[in-house]
MINURO-157756 format. One record per residue: x, y, z of N, C-alpha, C in turn. Coordinates in nm, 4 decimals. Atoms other than C-alpha are relative to their C-alpha. Layout:
<recs>
+----------+----------+----------+----------+----------+----------+----------+----------+----------+
:   n_east :  n_north :     n_up :  ca_east : ca_north :    ca_up :   c_east :  c_north :     c_up :
+----------+----------+----------+----------+----------+----------+----------+----------+----------+
:        X :        Y :        Z :        X :        Y :        Z :        X :        Y :        Z :
...
+----------+----------+----------+----------+----------+----------+----------+----------+----------+
</recs>
This chain:
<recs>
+----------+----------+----------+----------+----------+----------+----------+----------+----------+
:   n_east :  n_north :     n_up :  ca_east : ca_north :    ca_up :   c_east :  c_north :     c_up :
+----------+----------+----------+----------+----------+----------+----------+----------+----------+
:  -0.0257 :  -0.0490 :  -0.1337 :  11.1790 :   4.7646 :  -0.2271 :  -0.0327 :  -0.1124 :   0.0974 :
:   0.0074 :   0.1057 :  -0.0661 :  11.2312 :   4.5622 :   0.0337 :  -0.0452 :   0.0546 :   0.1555 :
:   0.0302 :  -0.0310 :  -0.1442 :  11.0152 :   4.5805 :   0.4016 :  -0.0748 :  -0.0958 :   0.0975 :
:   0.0477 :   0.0925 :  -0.1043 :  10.8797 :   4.4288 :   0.6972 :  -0.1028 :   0.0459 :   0.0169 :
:   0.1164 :  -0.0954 :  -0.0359 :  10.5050 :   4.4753 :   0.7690 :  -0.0377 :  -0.0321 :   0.1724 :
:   0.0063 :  -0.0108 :  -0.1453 :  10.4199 :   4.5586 :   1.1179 :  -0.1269 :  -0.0122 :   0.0201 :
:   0.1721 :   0.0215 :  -0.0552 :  10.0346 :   4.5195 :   1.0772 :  -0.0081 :  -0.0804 :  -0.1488 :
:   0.0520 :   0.0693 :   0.1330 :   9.8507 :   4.3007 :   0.8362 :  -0.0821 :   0.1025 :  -0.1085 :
:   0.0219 :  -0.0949 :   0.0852 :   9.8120 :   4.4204 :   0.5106 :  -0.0648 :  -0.1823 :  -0.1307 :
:   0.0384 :   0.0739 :   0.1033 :   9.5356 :   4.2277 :   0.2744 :   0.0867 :  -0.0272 :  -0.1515 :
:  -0.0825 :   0.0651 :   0.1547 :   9.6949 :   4.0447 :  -0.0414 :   0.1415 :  -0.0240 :   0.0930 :
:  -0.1538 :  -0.0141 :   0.0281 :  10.0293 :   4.1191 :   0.0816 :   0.0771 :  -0.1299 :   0.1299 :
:  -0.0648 :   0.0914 :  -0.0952 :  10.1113 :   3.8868 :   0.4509 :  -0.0616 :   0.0690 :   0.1328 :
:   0.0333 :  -0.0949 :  -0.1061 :  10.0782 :   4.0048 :   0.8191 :   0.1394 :  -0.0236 :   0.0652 :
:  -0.0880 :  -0.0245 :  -0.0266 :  10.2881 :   4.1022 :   1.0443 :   0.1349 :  -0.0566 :   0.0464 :
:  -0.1201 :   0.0850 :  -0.0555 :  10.6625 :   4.0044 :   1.0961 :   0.0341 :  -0.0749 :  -0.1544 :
:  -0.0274 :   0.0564 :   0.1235 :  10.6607 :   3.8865 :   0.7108 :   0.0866 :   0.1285 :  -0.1080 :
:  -0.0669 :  -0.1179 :   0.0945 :  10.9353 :   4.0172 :   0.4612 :  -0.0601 :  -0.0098 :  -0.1326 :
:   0.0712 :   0.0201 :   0.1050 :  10.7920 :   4.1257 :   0.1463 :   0.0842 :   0.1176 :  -0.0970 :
:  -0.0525 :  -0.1383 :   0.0897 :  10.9126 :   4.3281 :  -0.1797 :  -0.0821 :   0.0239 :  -0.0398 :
:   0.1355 :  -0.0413 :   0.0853 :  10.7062 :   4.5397 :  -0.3365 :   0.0502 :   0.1299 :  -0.0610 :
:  -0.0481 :  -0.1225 :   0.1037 :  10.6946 :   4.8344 :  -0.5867 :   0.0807 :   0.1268 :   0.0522 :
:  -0.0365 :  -0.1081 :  -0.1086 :  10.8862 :   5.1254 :  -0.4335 :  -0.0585 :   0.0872 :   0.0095 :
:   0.1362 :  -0.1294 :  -0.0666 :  10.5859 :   5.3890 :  -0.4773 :  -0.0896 :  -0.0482 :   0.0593 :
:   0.1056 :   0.0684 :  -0.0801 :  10.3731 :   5.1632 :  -0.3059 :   0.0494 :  -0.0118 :   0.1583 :
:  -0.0521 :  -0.0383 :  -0.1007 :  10.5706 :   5.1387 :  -0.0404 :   0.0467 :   0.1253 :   0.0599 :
:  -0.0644 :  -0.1167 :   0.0097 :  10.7586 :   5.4837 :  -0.0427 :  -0.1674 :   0.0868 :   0.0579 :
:   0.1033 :  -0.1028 :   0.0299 :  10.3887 :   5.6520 :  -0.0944 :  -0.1433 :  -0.0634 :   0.1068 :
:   0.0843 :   0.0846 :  -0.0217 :  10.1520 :   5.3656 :   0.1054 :   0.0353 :  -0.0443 :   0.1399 :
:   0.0326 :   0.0800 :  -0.1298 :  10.2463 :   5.1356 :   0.3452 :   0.1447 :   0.0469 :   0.1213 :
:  -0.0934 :  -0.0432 :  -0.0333 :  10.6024 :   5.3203 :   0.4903 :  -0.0695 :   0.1393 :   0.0549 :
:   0.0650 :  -0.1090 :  -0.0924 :  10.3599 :   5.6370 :   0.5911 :  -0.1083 :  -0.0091 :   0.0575 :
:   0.1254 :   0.0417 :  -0.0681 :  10.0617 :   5.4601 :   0.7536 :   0.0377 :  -0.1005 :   0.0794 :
:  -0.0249 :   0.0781 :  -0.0957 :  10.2770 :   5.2590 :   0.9512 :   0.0086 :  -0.1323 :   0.0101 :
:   0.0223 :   0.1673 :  -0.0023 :  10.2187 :   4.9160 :   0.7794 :   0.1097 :  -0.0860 :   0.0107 :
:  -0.1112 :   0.0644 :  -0.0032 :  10.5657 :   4.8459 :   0.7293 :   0.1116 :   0.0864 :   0.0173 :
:  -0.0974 :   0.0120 :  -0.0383 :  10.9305 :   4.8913 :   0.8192 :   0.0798 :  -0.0049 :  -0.1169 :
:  -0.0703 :   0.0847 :   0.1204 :  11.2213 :   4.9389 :   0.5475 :   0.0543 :  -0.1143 :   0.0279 :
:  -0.0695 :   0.0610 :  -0.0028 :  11.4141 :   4.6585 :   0.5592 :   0.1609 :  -0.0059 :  -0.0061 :
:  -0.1123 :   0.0198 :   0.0069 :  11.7526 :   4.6263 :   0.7188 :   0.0706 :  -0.1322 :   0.1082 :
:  -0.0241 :   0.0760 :  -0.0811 :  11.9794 :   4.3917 :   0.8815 :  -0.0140 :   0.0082 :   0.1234 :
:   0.0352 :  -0.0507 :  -0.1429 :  11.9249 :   4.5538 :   1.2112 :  -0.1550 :  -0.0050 :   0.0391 :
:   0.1637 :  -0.0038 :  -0.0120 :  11.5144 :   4.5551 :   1.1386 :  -0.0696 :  -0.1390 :  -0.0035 :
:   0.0767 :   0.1813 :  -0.0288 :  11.5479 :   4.1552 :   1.0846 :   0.0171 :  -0.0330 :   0.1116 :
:  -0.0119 :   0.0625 :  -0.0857 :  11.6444 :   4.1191 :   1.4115 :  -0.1473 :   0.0298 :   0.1251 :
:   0.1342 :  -0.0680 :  -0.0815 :  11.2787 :   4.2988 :   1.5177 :  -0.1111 :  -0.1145 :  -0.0720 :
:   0.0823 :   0.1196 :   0.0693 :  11.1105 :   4.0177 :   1.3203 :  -0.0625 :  -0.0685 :   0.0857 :
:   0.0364 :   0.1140 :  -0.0805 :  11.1078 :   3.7566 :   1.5789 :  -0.0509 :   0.0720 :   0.1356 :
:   0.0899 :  -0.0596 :  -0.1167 :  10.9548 :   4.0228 :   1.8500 :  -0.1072 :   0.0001 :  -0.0798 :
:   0.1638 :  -0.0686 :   0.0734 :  10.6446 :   4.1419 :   1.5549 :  -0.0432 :  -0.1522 :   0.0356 :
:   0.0735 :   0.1315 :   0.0110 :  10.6057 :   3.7334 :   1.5318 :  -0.1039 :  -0.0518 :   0.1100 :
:   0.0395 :   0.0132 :  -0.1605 :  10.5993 :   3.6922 :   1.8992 :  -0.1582 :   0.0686 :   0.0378 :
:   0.1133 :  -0.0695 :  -0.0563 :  10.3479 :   3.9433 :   1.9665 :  -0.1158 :   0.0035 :  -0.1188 :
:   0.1244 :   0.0221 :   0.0929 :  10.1326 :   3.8337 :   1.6652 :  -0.0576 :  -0.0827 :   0.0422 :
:   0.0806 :   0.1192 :  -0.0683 :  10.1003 :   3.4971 :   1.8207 :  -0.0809 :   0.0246 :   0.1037 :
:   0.0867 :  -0.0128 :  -0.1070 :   9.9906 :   3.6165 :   2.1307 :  -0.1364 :   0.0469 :   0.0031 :
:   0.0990 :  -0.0699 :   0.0554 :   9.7102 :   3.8406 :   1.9378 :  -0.0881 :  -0.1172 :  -0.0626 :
:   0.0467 :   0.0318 :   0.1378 :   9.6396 :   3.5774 :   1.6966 :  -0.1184 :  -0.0928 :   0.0702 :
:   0.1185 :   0.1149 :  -0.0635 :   9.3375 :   3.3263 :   1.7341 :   0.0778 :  -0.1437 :  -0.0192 :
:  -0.1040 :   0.1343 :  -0.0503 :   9.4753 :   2.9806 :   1.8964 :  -0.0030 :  -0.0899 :  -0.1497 :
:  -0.0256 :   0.0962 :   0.0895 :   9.3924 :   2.7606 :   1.5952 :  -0.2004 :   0.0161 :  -0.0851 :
:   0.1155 :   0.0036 :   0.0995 :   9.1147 :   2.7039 :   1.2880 :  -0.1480 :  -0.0458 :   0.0820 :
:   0.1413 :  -0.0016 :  -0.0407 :   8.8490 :   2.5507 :   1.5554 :  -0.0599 :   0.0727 :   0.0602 :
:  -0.0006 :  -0.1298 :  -0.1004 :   8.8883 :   2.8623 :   1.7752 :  -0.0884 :   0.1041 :  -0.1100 :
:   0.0386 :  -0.1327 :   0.0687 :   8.8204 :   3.1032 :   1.4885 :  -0.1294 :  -0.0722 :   0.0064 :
:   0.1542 :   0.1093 :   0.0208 :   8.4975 :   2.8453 :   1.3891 :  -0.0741 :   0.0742 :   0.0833 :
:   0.0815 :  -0.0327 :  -0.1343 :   8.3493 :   2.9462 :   1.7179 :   0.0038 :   0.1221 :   0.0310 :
:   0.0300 :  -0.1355 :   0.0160 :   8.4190 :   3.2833 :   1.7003 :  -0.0853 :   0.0877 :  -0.1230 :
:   0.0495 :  -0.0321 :   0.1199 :   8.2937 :   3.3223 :   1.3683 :  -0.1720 :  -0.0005 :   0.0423 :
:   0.1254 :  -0.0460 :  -0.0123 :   7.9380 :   3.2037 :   1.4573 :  -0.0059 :   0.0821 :   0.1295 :
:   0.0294 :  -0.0864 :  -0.0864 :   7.9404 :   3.3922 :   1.7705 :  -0.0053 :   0.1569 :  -0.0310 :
:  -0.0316 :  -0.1793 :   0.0669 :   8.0403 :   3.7248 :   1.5898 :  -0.1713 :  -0.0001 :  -0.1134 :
:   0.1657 :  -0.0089 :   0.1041 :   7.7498 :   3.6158 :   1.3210 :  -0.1392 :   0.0124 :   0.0735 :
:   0.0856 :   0.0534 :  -0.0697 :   7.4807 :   3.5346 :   1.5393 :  -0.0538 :   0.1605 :   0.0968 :
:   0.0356 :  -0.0786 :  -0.0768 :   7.5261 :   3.8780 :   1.7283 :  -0.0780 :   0.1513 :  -0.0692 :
:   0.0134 :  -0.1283 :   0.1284 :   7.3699 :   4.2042 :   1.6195 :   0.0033 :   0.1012 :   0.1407 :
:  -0.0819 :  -0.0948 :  -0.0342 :   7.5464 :   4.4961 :   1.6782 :  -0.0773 :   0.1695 :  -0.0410 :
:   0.1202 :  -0.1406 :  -0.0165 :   7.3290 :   4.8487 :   1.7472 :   0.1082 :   0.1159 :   0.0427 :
:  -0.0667 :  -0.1171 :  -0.0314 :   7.5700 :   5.1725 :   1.7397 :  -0.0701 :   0.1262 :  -0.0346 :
:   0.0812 :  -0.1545 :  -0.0711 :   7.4095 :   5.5292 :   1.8687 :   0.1022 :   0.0933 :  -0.0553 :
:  -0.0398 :  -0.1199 :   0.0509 :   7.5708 :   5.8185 :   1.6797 :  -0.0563 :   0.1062 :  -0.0469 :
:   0.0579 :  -0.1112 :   0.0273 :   7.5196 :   6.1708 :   1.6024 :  -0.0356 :   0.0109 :  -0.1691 :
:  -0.0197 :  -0.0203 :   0.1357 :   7.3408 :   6.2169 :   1.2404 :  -0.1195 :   0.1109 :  -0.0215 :
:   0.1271 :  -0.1061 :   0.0735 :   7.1257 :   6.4826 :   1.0296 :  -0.1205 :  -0.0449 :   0.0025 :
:   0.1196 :   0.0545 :   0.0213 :   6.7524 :   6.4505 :   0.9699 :  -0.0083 :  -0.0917 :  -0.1157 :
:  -0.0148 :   0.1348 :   0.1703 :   6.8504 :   6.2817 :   0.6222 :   0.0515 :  -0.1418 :   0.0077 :
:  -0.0679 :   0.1519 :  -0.0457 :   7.0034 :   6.0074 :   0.8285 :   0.1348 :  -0.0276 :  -0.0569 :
:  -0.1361 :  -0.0021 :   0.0320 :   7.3701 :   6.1080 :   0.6975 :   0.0614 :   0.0369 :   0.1690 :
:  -0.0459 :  -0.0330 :  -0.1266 :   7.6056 :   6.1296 :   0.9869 :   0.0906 :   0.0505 :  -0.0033 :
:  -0.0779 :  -0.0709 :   0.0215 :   7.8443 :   6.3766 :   1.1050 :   0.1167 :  -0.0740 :   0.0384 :
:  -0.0679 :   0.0817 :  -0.0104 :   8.1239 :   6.2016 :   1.0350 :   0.0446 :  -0.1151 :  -0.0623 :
:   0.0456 :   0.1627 :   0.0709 :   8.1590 :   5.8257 :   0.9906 :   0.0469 :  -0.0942 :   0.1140 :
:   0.0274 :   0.1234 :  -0.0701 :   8.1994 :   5.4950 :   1.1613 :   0.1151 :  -0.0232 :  -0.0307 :
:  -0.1704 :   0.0283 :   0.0327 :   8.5772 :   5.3792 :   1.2583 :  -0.0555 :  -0.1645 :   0.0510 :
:  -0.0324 :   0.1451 :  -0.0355 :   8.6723 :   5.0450 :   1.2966 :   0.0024 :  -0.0505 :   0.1507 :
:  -0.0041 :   0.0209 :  -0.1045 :   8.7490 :   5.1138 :   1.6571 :  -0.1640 :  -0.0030 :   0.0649 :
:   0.1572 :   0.0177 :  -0.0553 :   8.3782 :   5.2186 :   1.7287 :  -0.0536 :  -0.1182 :  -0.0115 :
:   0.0683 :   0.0937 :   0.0265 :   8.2898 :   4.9149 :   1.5744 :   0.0433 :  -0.0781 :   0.1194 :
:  -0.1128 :   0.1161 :  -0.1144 :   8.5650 :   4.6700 :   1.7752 :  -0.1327 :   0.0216 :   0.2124 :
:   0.0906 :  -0.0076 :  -0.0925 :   8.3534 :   4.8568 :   2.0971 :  -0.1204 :  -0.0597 :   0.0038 :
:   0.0883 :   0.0565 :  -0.0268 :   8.0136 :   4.8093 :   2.0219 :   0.0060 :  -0.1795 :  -0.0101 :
:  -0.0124 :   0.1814 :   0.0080 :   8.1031 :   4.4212 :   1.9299 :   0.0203 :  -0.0295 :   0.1685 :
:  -0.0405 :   0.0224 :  -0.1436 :   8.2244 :   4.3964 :   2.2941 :  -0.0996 :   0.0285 :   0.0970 :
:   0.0907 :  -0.0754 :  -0.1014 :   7.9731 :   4.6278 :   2.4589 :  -0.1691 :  -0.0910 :   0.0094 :
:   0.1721 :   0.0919 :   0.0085 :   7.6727 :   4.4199 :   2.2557 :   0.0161 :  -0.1653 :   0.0662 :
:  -0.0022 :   0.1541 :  -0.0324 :   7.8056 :   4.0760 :   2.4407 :   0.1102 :  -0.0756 :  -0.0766 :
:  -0.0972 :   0.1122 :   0.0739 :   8.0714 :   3.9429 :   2.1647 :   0.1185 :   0.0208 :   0.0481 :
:  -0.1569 :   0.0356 :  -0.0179 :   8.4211 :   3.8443 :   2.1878 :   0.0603 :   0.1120 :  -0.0507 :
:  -0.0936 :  -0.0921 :   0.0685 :   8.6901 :   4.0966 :   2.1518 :   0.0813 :  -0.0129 :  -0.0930 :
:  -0.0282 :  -0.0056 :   0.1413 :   8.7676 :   4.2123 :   1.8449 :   0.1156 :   0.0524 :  -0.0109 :
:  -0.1573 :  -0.0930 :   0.0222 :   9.1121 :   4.3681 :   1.7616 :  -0.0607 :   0.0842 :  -0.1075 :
:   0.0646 :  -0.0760 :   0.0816 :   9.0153 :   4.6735 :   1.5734 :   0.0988 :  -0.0288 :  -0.1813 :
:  -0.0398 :   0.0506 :   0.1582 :   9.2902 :   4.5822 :   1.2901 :  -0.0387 :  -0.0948 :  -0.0719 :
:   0.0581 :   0.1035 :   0.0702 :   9.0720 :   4.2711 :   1.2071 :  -0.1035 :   0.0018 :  -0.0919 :
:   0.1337 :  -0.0708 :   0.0950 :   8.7650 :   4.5115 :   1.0824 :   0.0759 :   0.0364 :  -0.1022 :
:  -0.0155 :  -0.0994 :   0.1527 :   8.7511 :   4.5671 :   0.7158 :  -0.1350 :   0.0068 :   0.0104 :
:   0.1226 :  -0.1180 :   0.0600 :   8.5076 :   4.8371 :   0.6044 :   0.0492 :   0.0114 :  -0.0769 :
:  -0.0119 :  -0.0489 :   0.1418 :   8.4837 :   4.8090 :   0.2376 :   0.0036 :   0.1621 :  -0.0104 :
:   0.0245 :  -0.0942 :   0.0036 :   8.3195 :   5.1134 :   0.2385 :  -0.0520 :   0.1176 :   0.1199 :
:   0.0441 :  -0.0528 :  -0.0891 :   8.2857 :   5.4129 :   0.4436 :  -0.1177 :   0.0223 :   0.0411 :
:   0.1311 :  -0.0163 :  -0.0372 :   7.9977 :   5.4376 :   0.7001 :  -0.0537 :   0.0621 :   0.0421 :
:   0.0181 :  -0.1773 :  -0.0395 :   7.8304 :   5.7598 :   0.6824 :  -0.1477 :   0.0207 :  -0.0151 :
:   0.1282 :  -0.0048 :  -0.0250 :   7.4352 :   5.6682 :   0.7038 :  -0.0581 :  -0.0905 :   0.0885 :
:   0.0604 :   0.0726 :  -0.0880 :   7.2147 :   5.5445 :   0.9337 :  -0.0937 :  -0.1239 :  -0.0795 :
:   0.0396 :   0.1071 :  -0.0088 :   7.0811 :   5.2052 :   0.8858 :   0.0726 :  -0.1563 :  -0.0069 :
:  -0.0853 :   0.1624 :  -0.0743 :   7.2028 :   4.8350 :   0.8562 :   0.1386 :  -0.0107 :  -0.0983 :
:  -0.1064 :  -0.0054 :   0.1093 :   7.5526 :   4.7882 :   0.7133 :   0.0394 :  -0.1657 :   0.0488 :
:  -0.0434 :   0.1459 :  -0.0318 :   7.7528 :   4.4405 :   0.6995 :   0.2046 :   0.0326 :  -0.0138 :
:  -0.1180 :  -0.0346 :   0.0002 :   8.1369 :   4.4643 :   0.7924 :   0.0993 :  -0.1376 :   0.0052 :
:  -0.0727 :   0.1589 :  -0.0555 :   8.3960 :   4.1699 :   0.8103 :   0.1346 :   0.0237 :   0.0526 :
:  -0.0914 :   0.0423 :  -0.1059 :   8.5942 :   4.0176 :   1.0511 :   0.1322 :  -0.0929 :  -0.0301 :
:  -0.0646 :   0.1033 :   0.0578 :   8.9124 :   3.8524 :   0.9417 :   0.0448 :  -0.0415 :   0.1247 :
:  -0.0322 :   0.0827 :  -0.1627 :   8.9748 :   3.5934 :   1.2649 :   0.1362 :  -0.0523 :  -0.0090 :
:  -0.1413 :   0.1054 :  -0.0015 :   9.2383 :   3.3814 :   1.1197 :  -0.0010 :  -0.0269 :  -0.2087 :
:  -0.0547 :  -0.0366 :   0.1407 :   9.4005 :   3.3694 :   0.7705 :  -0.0898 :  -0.0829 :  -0.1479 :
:   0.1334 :   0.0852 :   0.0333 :   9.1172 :   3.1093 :   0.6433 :  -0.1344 :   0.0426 :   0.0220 :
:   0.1024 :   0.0106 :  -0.0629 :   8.8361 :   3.2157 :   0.8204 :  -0.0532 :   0.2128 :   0.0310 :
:   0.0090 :  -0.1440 :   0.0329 :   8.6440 :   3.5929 :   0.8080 :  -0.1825 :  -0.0192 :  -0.0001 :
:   0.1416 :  -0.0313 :  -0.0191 :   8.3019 :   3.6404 :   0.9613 :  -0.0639 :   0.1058 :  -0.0295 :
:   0.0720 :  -0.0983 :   0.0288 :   8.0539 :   3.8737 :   0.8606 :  -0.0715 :   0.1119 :   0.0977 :
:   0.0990 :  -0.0465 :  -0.1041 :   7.8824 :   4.0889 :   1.1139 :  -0.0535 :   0.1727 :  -0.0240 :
:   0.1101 :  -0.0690 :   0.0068 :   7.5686 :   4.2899 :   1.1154 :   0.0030 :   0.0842 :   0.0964 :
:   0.0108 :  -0.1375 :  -0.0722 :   7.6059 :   4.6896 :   1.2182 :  -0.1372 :   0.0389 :  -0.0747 :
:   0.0611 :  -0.0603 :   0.0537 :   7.2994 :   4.8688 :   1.2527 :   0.0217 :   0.1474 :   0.0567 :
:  -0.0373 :  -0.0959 :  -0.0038 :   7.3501 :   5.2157 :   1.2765 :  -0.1169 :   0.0999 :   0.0493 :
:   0.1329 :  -0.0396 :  -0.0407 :   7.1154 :   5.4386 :   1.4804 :   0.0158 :   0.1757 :   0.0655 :
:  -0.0078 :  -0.1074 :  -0.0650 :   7.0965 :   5.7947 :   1.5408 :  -0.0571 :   0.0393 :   0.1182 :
:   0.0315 :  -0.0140 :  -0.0988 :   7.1627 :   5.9628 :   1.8762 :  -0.0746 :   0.0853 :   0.0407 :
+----------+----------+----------+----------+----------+----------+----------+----------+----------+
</recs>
């Protein structure tokens, strides 16, 4: 199957890149979460807008990310949410909450599609999440998690 992805998708490219891939993976995956686009001659001509507006998103160049990287490391990041006495929370921790507190605690803005969360974050104390800046480069940064 052949499609265009409209957001970056680990292993596979980011956005504005044509890619084939299995057709239940696509069909069942990245065609109902919005990652990608089937592919037609009418959808290559939307290519060179996704590109466009990737560049403008993207970080200027490898010494840019550098400098964002330790600045994202360097910061520590304190988010206030509602949790039980067991220190489970109702809920969990999105990517966007995160993208906020990064901003709110002093750092550079984050695009929330740049957070990966291995795993979901559904207790209170210190977790570690990463930042992919630029296609080389993927800082680490320190959430601690604090009930409100």
């Amino acid at each position: 199957m052949k499609l265009i992805l409209t957001h970056e998708v680990t292993g596979l490219g980011a956005p504005g890149d044509v890619i084939t891939v299995k057709d239940g993976y696509g069909r069942n995956y990245l065609l109902p979460r919005g990652f990608a686009i089937a592919w037609t001659k009418g959808a290559e001509k939307q290519v060179e807008t996704i590109r466009k507006a990737r560049k403008s998103r993207e970080v200027r160049d490898l010494g840019h990310a550098q400098e964002l990287k330790s600045a994202l490391e360097r910061l520590n990041v304190r988010l206030a949410t509602r949790a039980g006495e067991s220190g489970r929370l109702f809920g969990s921790v999105t990517v966007a909450d995160i993208a906020d507190a990064v901003s709110q605690s002093g750092g550079p803005a984050v695009d929330k599609r740049k957070i990966e969360i291995t795993t979901p974050i559904k207790t209170v104390g210190a977790h570690k999440v990463s930042v992919r800046l630029h296609p080389e480069v993927s800082a680490t940064v320190g959430v601690t998690i604090v009930a409100a």
